[in-house]
DSSP file (Angstrom, degrees, kcal/mol; ACC not computed):
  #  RESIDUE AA STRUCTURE BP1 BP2  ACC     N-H-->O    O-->H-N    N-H-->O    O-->H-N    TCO  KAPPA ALPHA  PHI   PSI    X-CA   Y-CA   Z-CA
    1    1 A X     >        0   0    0      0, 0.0     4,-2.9     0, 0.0     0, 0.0   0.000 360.0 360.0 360.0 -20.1    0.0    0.0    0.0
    2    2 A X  H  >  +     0   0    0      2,-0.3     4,-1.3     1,-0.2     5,-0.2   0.757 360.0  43.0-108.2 -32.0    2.7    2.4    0.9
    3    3 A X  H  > S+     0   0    0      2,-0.3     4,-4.0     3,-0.1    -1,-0.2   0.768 107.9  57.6 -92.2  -7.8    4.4    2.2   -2.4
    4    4 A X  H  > S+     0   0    0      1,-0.2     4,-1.4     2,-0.2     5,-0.3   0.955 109.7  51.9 -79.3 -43.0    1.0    2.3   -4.3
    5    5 A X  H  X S+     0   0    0     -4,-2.9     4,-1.5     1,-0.2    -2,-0.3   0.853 107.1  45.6 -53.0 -55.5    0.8    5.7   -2.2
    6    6 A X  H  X S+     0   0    0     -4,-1.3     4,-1.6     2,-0.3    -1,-0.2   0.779 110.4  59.9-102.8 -37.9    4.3    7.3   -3.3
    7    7 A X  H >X S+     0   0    0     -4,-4.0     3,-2.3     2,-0.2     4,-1.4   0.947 113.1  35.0 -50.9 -70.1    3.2    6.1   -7.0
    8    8 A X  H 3X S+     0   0    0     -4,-1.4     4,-1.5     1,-0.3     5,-0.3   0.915 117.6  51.3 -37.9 -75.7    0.0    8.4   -6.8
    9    9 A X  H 3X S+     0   0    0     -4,-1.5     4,-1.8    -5,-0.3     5,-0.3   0.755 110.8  52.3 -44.5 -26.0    1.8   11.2   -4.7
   10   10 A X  H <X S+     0   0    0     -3,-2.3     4,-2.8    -4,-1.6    -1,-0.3   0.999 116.3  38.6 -74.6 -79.0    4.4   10.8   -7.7
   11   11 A X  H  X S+     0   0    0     -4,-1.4     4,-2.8     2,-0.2     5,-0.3   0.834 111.6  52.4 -19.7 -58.4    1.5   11.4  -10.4
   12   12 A X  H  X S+     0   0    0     -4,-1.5     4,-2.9    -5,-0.2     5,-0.4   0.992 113.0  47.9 -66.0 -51.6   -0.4   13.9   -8.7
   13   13 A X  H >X S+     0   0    0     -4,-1.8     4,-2.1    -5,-0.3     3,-1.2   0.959 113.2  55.7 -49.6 -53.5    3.4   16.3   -8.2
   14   14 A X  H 3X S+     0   0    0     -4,-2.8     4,-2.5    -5,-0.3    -1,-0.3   0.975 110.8  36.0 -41.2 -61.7    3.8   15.6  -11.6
   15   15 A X  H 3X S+     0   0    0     -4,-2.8     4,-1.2    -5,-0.2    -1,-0.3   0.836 115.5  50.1 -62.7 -27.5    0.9   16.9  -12.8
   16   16 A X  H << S+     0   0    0     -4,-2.9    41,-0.3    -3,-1.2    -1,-0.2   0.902 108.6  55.5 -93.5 -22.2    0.4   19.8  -10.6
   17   17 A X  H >X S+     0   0    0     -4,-2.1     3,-2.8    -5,-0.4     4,-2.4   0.985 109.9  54.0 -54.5 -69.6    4.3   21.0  -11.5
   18   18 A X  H 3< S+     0   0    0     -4,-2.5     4,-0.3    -5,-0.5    -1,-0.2   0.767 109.5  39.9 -48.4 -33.9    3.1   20.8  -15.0
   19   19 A X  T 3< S+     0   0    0     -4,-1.2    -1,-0.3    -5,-0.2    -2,-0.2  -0.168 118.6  50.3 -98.7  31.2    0.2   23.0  -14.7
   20   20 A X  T <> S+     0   0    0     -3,-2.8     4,-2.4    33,-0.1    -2,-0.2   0.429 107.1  50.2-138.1 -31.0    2.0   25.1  -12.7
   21   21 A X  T  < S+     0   0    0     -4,-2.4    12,-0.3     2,-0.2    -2,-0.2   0.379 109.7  53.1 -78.0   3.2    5.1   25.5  -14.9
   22   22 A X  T >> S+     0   0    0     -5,-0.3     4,-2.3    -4,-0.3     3,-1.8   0.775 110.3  50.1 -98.9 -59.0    2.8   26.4  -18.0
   23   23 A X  H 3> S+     0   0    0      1,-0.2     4,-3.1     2,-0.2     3,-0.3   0.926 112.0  43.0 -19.4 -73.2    1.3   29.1  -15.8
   24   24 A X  H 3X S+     0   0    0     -4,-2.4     4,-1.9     1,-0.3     8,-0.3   0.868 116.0  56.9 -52.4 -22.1    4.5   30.4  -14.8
   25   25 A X  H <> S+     0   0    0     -3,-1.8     4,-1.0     1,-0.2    -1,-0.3   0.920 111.8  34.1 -62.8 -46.8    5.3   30.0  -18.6
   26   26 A X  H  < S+     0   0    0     -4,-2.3    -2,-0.2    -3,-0.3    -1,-0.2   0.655 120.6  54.3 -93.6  -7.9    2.6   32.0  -20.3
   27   27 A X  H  < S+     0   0    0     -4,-3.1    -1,-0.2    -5,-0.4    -3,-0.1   0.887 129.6   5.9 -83.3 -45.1    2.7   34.7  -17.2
   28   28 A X  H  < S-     0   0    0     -4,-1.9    -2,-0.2    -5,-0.3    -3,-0.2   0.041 114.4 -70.8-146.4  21.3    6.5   35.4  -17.4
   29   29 A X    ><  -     0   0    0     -4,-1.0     3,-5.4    -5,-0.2    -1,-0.2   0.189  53.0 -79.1 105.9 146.2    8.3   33.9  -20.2
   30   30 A X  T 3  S+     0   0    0      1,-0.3     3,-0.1     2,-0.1    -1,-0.1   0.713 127.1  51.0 -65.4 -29.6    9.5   30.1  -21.3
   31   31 A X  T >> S+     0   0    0     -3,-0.1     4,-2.6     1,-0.1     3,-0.8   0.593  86.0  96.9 -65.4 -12.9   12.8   30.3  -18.5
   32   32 A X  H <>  +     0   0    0     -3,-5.4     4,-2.8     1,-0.3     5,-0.2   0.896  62.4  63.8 -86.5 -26.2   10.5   31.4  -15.8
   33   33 A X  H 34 S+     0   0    0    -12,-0.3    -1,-0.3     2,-0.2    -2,-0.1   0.794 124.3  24.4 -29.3 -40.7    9.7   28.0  -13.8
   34   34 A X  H <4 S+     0   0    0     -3,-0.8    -1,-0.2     2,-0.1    -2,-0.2   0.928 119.1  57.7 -76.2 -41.4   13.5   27.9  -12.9
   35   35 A X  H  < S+     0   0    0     -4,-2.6    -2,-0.2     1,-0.2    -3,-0.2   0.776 128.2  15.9 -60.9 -51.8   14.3   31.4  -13.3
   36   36 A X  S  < S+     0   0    0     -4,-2.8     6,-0.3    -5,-0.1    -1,-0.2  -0.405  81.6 129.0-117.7  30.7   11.5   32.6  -10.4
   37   37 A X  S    S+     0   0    0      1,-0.2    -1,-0.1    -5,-0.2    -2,-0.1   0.853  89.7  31.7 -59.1 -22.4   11.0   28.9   -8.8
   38   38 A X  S    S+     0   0    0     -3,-0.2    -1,-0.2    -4,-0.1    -2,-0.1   0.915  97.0 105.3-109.0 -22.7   11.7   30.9   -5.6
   39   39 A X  S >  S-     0   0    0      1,-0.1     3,-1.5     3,-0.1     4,-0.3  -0.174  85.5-115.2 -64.4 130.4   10.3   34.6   -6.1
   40   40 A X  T 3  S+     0   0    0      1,-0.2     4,-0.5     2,-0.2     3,-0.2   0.408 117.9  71.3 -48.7   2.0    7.4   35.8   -4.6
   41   41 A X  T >  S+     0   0    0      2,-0.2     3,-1.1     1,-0.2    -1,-0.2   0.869  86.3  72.3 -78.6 -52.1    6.3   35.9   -8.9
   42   42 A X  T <  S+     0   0    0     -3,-1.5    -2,-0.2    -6,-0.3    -1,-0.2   0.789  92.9  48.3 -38.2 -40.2    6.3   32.1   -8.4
   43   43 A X  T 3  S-     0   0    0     -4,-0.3    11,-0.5    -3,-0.2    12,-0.3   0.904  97.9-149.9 -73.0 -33.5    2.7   32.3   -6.2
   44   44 A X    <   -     0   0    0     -3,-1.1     2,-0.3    -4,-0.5     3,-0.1  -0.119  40.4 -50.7  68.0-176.5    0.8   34.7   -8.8
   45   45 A X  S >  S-     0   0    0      1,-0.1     3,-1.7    -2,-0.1     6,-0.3  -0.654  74.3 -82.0 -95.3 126.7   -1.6   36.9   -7.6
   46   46 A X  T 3  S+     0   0    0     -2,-0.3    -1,-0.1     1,-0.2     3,-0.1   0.058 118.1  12.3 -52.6 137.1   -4.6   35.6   -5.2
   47   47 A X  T 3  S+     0   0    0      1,-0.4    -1,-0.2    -3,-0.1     2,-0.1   0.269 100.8 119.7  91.1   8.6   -7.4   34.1   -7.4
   48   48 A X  S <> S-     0   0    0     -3,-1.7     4,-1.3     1,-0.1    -1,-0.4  -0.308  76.4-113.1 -76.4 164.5   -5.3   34.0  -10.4
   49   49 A X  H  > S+     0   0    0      1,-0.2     4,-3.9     2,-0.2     3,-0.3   0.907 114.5  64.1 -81.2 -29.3   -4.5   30.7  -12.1
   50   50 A X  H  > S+     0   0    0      1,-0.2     4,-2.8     2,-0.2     5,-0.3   0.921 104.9  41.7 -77.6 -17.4   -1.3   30.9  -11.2
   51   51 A X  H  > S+     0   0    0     -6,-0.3     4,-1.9     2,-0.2    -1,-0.2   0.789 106.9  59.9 -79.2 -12.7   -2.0   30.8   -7.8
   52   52 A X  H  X S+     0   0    0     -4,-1.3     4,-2.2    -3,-0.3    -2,-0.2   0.890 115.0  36.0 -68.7 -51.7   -4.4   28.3   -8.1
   53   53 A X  H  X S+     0   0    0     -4,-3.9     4,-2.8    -5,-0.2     3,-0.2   0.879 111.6  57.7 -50.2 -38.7   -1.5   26.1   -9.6
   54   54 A X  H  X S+     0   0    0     -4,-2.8     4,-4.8   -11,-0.5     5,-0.3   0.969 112.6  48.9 -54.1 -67.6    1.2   27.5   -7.3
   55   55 A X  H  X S+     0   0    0     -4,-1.9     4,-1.2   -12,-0.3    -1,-0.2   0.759 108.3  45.4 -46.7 -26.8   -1.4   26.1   -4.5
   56   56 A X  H  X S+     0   0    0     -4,-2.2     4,-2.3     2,-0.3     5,-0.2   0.893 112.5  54.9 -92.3 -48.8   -2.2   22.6   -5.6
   57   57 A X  H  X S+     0   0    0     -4,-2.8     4,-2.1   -41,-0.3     5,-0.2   0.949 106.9  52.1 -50.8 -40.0    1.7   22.0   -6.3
   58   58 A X  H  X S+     0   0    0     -4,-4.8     4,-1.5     1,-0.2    -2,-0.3   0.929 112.6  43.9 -66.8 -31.1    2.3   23.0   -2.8
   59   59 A X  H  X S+     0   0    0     -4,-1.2     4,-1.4    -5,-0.3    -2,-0.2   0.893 111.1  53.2 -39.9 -60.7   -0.2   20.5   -1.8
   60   60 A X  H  X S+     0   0    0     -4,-2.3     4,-1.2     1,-0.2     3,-0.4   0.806 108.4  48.5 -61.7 -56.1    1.0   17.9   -4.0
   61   61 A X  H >X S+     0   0    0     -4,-2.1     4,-3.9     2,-0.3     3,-1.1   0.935 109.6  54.2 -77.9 -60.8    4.6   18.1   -2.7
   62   62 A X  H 3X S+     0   0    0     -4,-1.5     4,-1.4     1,-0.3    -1,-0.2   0.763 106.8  50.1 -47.1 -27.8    3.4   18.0    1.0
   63   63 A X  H 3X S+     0   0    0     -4,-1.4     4,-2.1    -3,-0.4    -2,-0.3   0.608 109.2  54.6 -89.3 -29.9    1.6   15.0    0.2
   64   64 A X  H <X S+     0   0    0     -4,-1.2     4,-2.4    -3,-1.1     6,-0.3   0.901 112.4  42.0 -58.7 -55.7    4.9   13.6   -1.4
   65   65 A X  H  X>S+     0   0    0     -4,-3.9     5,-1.8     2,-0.2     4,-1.5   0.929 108.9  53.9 -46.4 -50.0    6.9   14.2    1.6
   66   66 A X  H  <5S+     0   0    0     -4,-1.4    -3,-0.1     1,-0.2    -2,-0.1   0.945 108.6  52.8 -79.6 -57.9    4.3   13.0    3.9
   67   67 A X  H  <5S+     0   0    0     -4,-2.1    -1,-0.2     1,-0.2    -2,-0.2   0.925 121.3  37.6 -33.1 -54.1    4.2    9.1    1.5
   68   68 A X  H  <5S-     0   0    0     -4,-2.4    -1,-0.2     1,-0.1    -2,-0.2   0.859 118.4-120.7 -83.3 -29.9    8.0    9.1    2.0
   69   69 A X  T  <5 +     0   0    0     -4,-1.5    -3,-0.2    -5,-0.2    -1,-0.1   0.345  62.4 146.4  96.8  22.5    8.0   10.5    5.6
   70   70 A X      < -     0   0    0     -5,-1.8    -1,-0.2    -6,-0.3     2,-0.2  -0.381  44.1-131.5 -67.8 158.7    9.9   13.1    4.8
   71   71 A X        -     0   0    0     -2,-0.1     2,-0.6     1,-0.1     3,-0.1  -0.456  40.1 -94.5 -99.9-154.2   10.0   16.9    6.1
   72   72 A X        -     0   0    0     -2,-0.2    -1,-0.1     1,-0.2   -10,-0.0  -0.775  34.3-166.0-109.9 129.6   10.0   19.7    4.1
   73   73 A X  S >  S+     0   0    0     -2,-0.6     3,-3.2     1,-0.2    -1,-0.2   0.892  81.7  81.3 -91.7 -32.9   13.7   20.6    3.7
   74   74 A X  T 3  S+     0   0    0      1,-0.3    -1,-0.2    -3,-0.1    -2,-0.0   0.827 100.5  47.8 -45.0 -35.7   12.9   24.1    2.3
   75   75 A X  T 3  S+     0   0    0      2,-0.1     2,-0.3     0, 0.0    -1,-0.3  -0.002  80.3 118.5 -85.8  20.2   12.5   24.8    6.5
   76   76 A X    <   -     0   0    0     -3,-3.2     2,-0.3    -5,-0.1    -3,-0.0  -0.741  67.5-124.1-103.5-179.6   15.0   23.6    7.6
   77   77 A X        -     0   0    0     -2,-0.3     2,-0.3     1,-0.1    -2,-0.1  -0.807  40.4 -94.1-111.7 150.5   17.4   25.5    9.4
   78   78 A X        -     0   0    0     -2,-0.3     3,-0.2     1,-0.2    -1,-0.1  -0.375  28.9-163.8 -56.8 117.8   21.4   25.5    8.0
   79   79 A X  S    S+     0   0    0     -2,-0.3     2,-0.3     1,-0.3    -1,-0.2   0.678  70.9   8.1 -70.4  -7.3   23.5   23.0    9.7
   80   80 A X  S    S-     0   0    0      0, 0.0    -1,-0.3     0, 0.0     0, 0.0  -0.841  92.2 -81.0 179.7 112.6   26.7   24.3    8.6
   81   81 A X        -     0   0    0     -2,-0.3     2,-0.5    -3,-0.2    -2,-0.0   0.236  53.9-113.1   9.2 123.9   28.1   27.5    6.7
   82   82 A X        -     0   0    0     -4,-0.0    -1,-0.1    -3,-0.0     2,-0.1  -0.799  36.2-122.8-114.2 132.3   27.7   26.9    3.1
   83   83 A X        -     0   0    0     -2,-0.5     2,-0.4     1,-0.1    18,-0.1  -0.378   9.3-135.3 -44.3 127.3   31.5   26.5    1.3
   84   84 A X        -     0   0    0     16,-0.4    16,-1.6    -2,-0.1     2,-0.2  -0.787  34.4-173.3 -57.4 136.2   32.4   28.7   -1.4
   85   85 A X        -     0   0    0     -2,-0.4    12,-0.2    14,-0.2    13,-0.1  -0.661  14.0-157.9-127.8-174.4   34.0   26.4   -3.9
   86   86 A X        -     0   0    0     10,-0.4    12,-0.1    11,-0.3     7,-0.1  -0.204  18.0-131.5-165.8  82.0   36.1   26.8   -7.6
   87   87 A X        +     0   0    0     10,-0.1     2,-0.4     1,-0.1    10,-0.1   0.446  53.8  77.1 -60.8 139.4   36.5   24.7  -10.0
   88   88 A X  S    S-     0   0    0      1,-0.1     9,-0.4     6,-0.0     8,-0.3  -0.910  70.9 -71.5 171.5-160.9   39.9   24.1  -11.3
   89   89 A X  S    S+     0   0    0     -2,-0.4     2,-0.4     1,-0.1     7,-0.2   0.564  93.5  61.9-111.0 -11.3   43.5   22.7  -11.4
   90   90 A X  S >  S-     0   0    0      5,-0.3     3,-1.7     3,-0.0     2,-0.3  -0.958  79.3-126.5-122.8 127.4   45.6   24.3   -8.9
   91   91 A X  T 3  S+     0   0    0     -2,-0.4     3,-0.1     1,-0.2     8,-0.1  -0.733  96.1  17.1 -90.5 145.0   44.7   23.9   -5.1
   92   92 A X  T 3  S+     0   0    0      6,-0.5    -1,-0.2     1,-0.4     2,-0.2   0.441 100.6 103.2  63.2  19.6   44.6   27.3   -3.8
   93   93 A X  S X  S-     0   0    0     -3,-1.7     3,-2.8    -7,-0.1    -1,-0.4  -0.737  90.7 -96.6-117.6-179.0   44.4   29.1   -6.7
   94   94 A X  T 3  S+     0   0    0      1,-0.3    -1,-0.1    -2,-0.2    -2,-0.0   0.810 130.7  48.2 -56.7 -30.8   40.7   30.9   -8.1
   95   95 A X  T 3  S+     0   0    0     -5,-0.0     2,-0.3    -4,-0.0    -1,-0.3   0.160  81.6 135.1-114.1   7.1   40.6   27.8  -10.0
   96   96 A X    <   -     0   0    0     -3,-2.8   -10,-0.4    -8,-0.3    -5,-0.1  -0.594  53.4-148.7 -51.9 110.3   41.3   25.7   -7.5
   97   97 A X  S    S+     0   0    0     -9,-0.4     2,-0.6    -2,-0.3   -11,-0.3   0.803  80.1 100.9 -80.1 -50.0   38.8   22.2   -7.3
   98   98 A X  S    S-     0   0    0      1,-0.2    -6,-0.5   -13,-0.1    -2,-0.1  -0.680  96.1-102.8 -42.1  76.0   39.6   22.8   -3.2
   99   99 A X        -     0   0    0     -2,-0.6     2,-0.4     1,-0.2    -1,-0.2   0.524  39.4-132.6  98.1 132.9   37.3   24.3   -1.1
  100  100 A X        -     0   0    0    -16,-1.6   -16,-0.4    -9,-0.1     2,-0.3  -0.963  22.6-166.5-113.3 142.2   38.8   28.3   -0.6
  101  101 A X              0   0    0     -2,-0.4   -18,-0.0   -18,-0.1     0, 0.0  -0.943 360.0 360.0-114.7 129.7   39.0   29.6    3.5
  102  102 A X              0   0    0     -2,-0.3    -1,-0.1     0, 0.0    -2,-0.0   0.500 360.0 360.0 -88.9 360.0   39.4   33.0    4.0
């Protein structure tokens, strides 16, 4: 039963991401589901479709977490500093692969 739930919760996110990234498509342009995933543009404006969509995905996604028994990571608080990093060949240089400390 528990995996036939995570399939549906799988389905329904699918589906509500899609109708939520064609909003955000036809509101602000074919980049903007990535470009504004996080921006208050992402909810639309209340009673607008895109908030209707914005709402149902959030639904959808809580109800994914919940099948897996996950939380919602988007709340969590940082455990640890986040690295600056640089890809490259030489450790300690800009281009350095090697994690830079100031």
């Amino acid at each position: 039963m528990a995996a036939t739930n995570r399939q549906n919760t799988d389905f329904l996110f699918r589906q509500a991401d899609e109708a939520w990234r064609t909003e955000m498509a036809q509101r602000h342009g074919a980049d903007a589901p990535a470009r504004l995933r996080y921006a208050p543009e992402a909810r639309g404006e209340p009673g607008s479709r895109l908030r209707q969509a914005f709402n149902a995905r959030e639904r959808a996604y809580q109800l994914w977490l919940k099948a897996r028994g996950l939380g919602d990571f988007r709340h969590a608080p940082l455990t640890r500093t986040p690295e600056m990093i640089a890809i490259g060949a030489v450790a300690g240089t800009p281009l350095s692969p090697v994690p830079l400390r100031a």
